[in-house]
C-alpha positions as a Markdown table, in Angstrom:
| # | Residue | x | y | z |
|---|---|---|---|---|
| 1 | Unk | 79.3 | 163.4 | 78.3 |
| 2 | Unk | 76.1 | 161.3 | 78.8 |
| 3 | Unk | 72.5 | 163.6 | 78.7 |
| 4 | Unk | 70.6 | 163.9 | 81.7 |
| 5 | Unk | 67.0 | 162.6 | 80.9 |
| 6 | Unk | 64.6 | 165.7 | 80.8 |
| 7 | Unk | 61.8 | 165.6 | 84.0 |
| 8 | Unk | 58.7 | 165.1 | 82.0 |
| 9 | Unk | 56.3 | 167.7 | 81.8 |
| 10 | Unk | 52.9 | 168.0 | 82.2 |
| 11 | Unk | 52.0 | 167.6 | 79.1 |
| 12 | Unk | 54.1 | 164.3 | 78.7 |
| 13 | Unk | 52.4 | 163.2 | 82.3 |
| 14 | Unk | 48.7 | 163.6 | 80.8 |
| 15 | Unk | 49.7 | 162.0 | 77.6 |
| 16 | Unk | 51.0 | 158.8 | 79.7 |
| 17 | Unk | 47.7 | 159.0 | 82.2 |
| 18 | Unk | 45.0 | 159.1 | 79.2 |
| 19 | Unk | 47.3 | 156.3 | 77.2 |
| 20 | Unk | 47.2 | 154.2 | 80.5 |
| 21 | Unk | 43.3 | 154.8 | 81.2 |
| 22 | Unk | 43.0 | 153.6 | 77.0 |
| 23 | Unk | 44.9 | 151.0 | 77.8 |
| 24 | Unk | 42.2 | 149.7 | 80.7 |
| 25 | Unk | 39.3 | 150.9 | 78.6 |
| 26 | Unk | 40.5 | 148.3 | 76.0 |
| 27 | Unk | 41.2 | 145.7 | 78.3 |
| 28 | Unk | 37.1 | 146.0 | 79.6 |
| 29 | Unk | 36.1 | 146.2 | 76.7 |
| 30 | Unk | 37.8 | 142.9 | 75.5 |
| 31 | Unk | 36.7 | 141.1 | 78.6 |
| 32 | Unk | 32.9 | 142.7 | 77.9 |
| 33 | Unk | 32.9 | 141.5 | 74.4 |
| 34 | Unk | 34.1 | 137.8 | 75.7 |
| 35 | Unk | 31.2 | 138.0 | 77.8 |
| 36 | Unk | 28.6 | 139.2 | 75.5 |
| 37 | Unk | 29.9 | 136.0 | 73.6 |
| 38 | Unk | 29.6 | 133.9 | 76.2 |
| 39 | Unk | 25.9 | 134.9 | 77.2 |
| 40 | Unk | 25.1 | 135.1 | 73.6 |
| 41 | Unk | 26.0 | 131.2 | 73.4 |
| 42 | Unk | 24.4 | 130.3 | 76.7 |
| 43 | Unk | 21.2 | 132.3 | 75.1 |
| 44 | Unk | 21.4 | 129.7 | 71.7 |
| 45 | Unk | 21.5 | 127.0 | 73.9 |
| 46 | Unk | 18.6 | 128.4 | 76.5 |
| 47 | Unk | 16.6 | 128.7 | 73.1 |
| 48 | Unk | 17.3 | 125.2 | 71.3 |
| 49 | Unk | 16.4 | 123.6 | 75.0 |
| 50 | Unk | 13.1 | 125.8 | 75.3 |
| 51 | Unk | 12.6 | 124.5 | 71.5 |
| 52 | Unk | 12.9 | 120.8 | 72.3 |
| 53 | Unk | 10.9 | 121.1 | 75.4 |
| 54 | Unk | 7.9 | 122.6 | 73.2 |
| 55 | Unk | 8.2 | 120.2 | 70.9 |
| 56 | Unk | 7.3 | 117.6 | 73.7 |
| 57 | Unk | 4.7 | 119.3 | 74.8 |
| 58 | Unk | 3.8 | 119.7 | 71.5 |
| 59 | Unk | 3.9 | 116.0 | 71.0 |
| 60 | Unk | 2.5 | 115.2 | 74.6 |
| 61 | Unk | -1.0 | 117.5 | 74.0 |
| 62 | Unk | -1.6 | 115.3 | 71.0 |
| 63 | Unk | -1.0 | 112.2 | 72.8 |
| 64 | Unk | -3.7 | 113.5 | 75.3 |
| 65 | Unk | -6.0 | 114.5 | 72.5 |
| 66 | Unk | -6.1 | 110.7 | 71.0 |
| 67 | Unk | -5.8 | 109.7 | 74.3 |
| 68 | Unk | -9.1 | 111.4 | 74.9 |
| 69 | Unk | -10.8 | 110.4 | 72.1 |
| 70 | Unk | -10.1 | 107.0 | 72.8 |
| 71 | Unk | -11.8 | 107.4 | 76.2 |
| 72 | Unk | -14.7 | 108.8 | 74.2 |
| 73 | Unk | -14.9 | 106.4 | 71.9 |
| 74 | Unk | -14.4 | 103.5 | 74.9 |
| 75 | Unk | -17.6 | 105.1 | 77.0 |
| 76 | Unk | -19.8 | 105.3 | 74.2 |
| 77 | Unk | -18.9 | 101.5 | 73.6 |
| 78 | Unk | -19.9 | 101.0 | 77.3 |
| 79 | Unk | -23.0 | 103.2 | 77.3 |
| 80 | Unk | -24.5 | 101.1 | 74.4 |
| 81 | Unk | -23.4 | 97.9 | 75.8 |
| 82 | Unk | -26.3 | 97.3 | 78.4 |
| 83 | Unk | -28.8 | 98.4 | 75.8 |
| 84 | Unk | -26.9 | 95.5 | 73.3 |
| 85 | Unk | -27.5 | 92.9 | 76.3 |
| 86 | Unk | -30.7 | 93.9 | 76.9 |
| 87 | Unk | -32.2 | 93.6 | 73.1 |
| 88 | Unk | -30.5 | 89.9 | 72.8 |
């Protein structure tokens, strides 16, 4: 004589309701980890771009600066130069 399955009881229908919400909780919190990932590496490569990118301005500034000090150096050369022709 086969059993009859047993109606499940409250209890049994809470368990399976708080085992199937911990089942979702798990699954957002796997696909909020893989995004925390994600944005961590996009963050790296935000940084390592920013880096670069000051680097050049970095580089560009002191380009300006001889740059600048070559103009200097250039007007003072053509300030003088009418005071050389004059004396010769």
């Amino acid at each position: 004589m086969p059993w009859k399955p047993r109606a499940p009881s409250d209890l049994q229908r809470q368990l399976d309701a708080t085992q199937l919400k911990l089942l979702r909780a798990n699954a957002e919190l796997e696909h909020k980890t893989q995004c925390v990932s994600r944005l961590e590496i996009l963050v790296a490569e935000r940084n390592a771009c920013i880096d670069a990118l000051h680097g050049r301005i970095d580089q560009l500034r002191d380009q300006n600066r001889r740059l600048d000090q070559e103009n200097d150096h250039l007007a003072e050369m053509v300030r003088l130069a009418p005071q050389l022709d004059a004396t010769v």
